[in-house]
TIFILO-257086 format. One record per residue (C-alpha): z, x, y. Coordinates in pm, whole numbers, plus 50000, padded with zeros to 5 digits. Layout:
N
ZXY/...
END
This chain:
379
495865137251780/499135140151664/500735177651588/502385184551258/505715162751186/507455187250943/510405190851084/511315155351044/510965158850629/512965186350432/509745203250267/510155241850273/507375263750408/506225274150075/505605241549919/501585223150017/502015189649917/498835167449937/500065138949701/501205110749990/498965087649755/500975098949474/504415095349625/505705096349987/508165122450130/511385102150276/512145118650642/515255130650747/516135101850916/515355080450647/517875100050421/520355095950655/520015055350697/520095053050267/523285075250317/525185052550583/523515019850385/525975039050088/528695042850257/528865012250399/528684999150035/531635017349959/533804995250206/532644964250118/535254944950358/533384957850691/530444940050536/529734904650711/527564874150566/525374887850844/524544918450714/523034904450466/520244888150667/519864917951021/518144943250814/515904923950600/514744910150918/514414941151129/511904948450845/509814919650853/509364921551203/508854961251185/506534957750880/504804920151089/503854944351368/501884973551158/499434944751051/499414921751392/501424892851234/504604872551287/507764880651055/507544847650978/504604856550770/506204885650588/508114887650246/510584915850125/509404923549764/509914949349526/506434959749393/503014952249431/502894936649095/505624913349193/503734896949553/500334897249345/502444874549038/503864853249356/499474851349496/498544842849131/501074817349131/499834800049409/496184804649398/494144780649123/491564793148934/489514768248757/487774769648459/484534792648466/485294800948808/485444838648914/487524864149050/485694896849176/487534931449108/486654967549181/485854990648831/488895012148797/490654990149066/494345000449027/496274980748753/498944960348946/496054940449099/493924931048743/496494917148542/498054892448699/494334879948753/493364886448404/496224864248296/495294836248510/492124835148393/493074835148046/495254804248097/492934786448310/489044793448147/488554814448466/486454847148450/487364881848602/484104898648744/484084937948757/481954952949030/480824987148934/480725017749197/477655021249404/475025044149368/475315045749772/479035045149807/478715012549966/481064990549798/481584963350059/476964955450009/477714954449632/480874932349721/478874907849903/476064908849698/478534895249417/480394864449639/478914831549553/480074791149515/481694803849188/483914826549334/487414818449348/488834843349476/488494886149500/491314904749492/490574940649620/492154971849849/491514982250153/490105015449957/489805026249605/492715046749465/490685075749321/488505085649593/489055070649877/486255043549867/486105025650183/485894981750211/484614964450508/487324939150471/487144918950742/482864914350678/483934908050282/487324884950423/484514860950637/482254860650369/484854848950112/485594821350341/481854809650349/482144802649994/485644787750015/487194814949845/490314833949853/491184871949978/493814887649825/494654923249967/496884953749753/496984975950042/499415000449906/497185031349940/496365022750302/499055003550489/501135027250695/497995054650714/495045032450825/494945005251072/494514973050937/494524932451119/495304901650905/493954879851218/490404894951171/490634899150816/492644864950694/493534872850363/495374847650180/497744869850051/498624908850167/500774933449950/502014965849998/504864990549790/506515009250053/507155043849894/503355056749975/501635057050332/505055036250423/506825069050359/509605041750237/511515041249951/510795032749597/511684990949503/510754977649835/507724962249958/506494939450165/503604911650181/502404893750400/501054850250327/498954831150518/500564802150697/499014780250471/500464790050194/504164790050294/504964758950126/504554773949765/506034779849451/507764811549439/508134831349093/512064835849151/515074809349317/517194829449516/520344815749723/519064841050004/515894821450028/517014785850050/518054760250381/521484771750510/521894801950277/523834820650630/526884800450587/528414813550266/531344790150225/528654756450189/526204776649935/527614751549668/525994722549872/522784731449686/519074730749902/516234716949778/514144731650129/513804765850197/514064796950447/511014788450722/507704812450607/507244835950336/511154838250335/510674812750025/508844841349796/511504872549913/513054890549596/516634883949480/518994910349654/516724917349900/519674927250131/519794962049953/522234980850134/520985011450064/517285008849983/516744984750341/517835003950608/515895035850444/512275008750481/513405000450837/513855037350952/510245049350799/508735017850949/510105028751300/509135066351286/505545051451187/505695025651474/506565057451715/503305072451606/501515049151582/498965036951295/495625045251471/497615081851620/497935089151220/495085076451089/493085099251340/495055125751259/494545124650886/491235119750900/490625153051094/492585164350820/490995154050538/487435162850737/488175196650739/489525202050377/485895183750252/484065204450492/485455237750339/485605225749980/482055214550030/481435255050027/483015257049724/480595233649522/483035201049579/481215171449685/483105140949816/482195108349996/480425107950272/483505099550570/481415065550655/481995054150310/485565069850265/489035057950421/489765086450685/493475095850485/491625099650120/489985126550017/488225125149691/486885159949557/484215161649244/483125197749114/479065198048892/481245217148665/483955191748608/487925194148701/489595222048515/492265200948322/494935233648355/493855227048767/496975204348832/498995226448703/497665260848804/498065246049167/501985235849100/502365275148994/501665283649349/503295250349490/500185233049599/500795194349457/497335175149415/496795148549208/493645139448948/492255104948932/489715093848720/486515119648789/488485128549142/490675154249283/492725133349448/494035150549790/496335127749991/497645147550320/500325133350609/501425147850918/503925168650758/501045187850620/499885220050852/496635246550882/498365267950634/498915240250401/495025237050394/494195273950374/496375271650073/494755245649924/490995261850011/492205295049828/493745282049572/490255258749471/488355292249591/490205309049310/489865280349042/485825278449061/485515318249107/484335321449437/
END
């Protein structure tokens, strides 16, 4: 188990903030990489056509690691929305074919599919939460020849609902369907394995569980797909692009890998090396080291809440970092706010109060939180 990290991010004692799903603290360290990235922006002339390629790739291979895969595999992005555009682009849907989606799925990863289908006669299929919590048996249950393709997390947004995803990832395959992943409220918190779960297609926005910054992201494509069409035509991408003075001598091939579907300007000078220094502190830990450590977190916040009348999933059906709270009496809409008053930052998802800790958060943090929901339901 890992001790509390606070005094690697600049949150003062008297703030208890339990929104990581919400929005990531940058570390100190990160800071101070975005700073130098600055600076170094202000003096263009010590820049080299190199520097335009080192950092990028110290990502990839940074980001390649948290998920066992090769850099090769791994684009630089900036959003979920945009790597799901670049899967939709290259996956076909055919008429009256499906693609299976989670009710109340987050956004980024429906309408990109629902506009697909409505150019193509395809049909999205919405599974709707389980009376057991088990969504990866209602999952199954709904994978057939007519699948195309289901495009899910690695747990729901709200509460923390938990997907078997390397069972649902084999299954798929059965069928001859596609897997594509939005791992944004995971990646960087729980341990996850493209070479056990084979998705076609991986995403994740860095500024969450990647405690990155906001306009980067990463995904990772199958090798498979690595020949395909990406959604912009940057000179970064193409054959050659290193040796600035021949980028007139135009390219019809590409970088090798997912290099081909990388965002314009992806050498941001100050956004990249912020990425690459959260990606290292994360490596240092270590993804199961957190993920164990969050979990005992979140354990012990539902185990004293539970005293309070919250209910929450059951920990075999909920991601260990998530903690989704539910009250008989409903969420107090002034609750948000009446815990900002006294610094305690939560967030509220559909029926859920959503509480998202990381290692900067401490025992006191939690007795915070426990008094503070104490005092909101009257006990």
């Amino acid at each position: 188990m890992l001790p509390s990290q606070r005094q690697l991010f600049d949150i003062p004692d008297d703030v208890a903030y339990f929104n990581c799903g919400y929005m990531g603290p940058l570390m100190k360290s990160a800071i101070e990489a975005g700073i130098a990235g600055l600076k170094r922006k202000s003096t263009p002339w010590t820049l080299s056509p190199n520097d335009f390629f080192t950092e990028s790739q110290s990502a990839r291979k940074l980001f390649a690691n948290l998920i066992n895969a090769d850099a090769e595999d791994i684009a630089i992005i900036p959003a979920a929305s945009y790597g799901l555009a670049v899967a939709a682009k290259n996956i076909p849907v055919k008429k009256g074919k499906t693609v299976l989606i989670l009710k109340d799925q987050f956004p980024s990863n429906f309408y990109c599919w629902q506009e697909l289908c409505n150019e193509t006669g395809g049909r999205i299929v919405t599974i709707e939460p389980p009376m057991d919590h088990d969504w990866t048996k209602v999952i199954l249950e709904k994978i057939n020849e007519n699948t195309a393709l289901a495009a899910l997390p690695h747990n729901l947004w709200t509460d923390g609902g938990l997907l078997d995803l390397e069972r649902i990832g084999k299954r798929l395959r059965e069928v001859g369907a596609k897997l594509v992943l939005d791992v944004t409220q995971s990646l960087g918190a729980m341990p996850l394995d493209v070479s056990k779960i084979k998705p076609d297609f991986l995403v994740a926005a860095a500024y969450k569980w990647l405690l990155g910054p906001y306009s980067v992201g990463f995904m990772y494509v199958a090798p498979e797909h690595q020949n395909g069409i990406p959604i912009e035509h940057s000179w970064l991408n193409r054959h050659g692009s290193e040796d600035f003075s021949a980028l007139v001598d135009y390219q019809d091939d590409f970088q090798p890998g997912a290099v081909r579907y990388d965002m314009g300007q992806r050498a941001n000078f100050a956004l990249m090396p912020v990425a690459v220094a959260a990606l290292q502190q994360i490596s240092e830990w270590g993804v199961e080291e957190i993920y164990k450590s969050l979990t005992e977190k979140t354990s012990n916040i539902a185990k004293a809440a539970e005293e309070l009348g919250f209910k929450s999933l059951p920990l075999a059906h909920r991601a260990g970092h998530f903690l989704g709270l539910s009250h008989a009496n409903g969420i107090s809409p002034t609750l948000l706010a009446d815990l900002a008053e006294e610094k305690i930052f939560v967030s509220a998802r559909g029926k859920s109060l959503r509480i998202t800790p990381h290692l900067y958060n401490n025992t006191h943090d939690a007795e915070r939180l426990i008094n503070a929901l104490a005092k909101a339901v009257g006990k």
